[in-house]
C-alpha atoms as one frame of an Amber mdcrd trajectory, in Angstrom:
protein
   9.651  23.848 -30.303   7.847  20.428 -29.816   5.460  21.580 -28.036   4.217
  24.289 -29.999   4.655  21.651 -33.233   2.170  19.239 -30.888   0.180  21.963
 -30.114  -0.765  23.317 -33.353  -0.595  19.966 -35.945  -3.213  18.234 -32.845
  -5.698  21.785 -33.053  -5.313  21.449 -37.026  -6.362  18.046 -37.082  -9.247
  18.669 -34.450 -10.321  21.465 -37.115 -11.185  19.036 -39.500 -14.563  18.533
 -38.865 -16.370  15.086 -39.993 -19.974  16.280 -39.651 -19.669  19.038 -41.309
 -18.005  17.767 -43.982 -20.061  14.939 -44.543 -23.235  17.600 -44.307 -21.838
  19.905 -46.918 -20.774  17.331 -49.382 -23.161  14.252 -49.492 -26.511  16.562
 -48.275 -25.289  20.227 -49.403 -26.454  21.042 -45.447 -25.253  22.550 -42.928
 -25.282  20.355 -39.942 -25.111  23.134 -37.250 -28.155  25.058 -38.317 -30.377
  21.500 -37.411 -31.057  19.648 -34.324 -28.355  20.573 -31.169 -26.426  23.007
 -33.705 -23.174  21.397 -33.390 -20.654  19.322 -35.541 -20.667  16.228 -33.724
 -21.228  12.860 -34.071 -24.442  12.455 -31.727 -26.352  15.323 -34.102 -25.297
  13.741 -37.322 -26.945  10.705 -36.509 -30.457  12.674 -35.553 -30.178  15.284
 -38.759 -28.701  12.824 -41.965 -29.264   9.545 -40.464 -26.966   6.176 -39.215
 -25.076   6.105 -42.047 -23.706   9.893 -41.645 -23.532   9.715 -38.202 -21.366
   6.505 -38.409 -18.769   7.889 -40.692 -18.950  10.837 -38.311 -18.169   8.839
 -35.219 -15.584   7.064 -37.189 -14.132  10.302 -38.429 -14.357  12.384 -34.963
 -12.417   9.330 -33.075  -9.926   8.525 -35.932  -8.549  11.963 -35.395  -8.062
  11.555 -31.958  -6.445   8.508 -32.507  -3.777   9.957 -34.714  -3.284  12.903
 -33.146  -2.631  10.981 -29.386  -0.160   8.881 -31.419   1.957  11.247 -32.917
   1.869  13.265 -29.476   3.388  10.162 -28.278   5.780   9.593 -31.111   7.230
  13.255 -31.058   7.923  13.422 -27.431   6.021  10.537 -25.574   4.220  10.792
 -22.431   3.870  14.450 -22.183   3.611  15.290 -25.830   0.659  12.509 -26.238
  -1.316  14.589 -23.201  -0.717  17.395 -24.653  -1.529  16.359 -28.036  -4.888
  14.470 -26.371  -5.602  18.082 -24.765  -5.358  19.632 -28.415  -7.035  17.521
 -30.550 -10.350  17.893 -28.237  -9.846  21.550 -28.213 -10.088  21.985 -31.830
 -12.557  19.748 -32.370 -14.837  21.607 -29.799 -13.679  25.044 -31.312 -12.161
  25.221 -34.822 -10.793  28.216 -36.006 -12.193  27.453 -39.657 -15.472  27.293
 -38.420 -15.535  30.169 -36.408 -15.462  27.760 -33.424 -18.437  26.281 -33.746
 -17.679  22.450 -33.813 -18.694  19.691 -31.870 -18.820  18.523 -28.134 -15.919
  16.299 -27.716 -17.360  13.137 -27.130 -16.228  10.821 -30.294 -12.876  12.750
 -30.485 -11.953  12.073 -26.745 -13.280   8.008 -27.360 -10.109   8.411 -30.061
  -8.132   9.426 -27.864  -8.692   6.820 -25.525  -8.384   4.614 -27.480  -5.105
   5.338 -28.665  -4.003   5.468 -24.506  -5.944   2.081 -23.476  -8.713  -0.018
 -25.503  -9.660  -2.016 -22.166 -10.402   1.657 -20.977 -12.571   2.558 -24.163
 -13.980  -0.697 -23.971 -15.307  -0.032 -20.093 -16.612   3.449 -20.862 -18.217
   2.475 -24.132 -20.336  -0.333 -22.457 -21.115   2.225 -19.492 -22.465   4.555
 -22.149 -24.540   1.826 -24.226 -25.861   0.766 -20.490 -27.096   4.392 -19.676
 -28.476   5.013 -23.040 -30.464   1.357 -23.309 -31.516   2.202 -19.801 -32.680
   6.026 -20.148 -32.498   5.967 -23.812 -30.530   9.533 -23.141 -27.058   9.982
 -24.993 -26.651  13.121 -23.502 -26.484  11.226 -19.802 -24.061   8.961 -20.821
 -21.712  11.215 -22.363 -21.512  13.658 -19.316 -21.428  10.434 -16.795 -18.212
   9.213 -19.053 -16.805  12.677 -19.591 -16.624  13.028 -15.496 -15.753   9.022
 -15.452 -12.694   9.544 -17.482  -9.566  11.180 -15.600 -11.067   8.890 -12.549
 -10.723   5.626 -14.617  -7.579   7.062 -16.103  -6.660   7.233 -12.738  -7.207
   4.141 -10.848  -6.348   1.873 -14.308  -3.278   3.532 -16.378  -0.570   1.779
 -16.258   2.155   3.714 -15.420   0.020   6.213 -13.310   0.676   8.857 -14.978
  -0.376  12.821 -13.376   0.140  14.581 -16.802  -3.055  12.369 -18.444  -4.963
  12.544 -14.869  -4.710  16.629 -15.714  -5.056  16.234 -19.555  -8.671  13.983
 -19.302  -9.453  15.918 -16.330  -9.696  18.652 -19.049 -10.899  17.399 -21.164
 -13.922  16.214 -19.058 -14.064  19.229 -17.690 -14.833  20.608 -21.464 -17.510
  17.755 -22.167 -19.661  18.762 -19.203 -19.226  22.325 -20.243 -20.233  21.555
 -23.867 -23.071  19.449 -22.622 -24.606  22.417 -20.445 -27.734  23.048 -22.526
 -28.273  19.032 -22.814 -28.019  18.979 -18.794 -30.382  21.629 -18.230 -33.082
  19.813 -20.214 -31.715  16.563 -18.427 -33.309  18.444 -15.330 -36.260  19.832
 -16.773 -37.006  16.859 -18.194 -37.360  17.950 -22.254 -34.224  16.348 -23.073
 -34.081  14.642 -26.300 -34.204  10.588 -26.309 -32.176   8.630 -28.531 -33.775
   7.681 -32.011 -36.431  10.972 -31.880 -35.811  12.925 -35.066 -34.934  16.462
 -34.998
């Protein structure tokens, strides 16, 4: 029974998509017919600007904050993993959107932060490192997507196998939503950060 409750109030909350709620009611747009075609926070920033994509970032990791917390308060450890696990999931693929949503980046970053902010903290300085260096997003969002269950790993306190599995996941799913971005990555037509759409 808690498990199921975890399961689907964590989805819901992932379904509530930031970007394209921002898009529809301050531009009366669409966000996934521009730029990458998807709901995050990364796109929102190219197609409406720093202001949008800030309240989207805000947005797409608030929800994983909230929904990693109540995981934890309905049935701690396991709950909050699987909670973590469900969030990302319907932020990536919401039902009401005929699951088209976002990549899981800023959602996940919620998430951790609700498990450890020294751990955000590390893997949002990796990230602004990679993207001042290559001035690619996309690199540093793969990089920390297969970073995270490893980190988890060596630095969660109690080590813990359930979130090892749960941000292996989830990793797994931000390198598979990222798939397009890595191809260009190799071709070398990858989009740097601050070119408009």
């Amino acid at each position: 029974m808690k498990i199921g409750l975890v399961i689907v109030l964590s989805y819901l909350l992932g379904n509530i998509s930031t970007g394209f709620l921002l898009g529809k009611w301050l531009r009366k747009e669409d966000i996934r017919e521009f730029g990458s075609k998807n709901a995050g926070a990364t796109n929102a920033l190219r197609v409406f600007g720093i202001k949008i994509g800030l309240m989207t970032l805000a947005g797409d990791m608030l929800k994983g904050f909230l929904a990693t917390r109540i995981g934890f308060a309905i049935g701690g450890e396991t709950m909050m993993a699987i909670a973590a696990l469900s969030v990302v999931i319907g932020h990536n693929y919401p039902v009401f959107l005929k699951f088209k949503g976002g990549k899981g980046i800023a959602t996940t970053a919620g998430v951790l932060l609700a498990l450890s902010p020294p751990l955000l903290l590390l893997q949002v300085t990796l990230m602004v490192l990679i993207v001042w260096i290559t001035k690619y997003v996309s690199l540093g969002s793969v990089l920390n997507a297969i970073l995270l269950p490893i980190f988890i790993a060596l630095f969660y306190r109690p080590f813990s196998w359930t979130l090892v599995i749960a941000t292996g996941l989830m990793g797994l799913m931000g390198v598979f939503r990222h798939r397009a971005n890595i191809v260009r990555l190799l071709k070398g037509n990858e989009r740097k950060f601050g070119e408009k759409v």
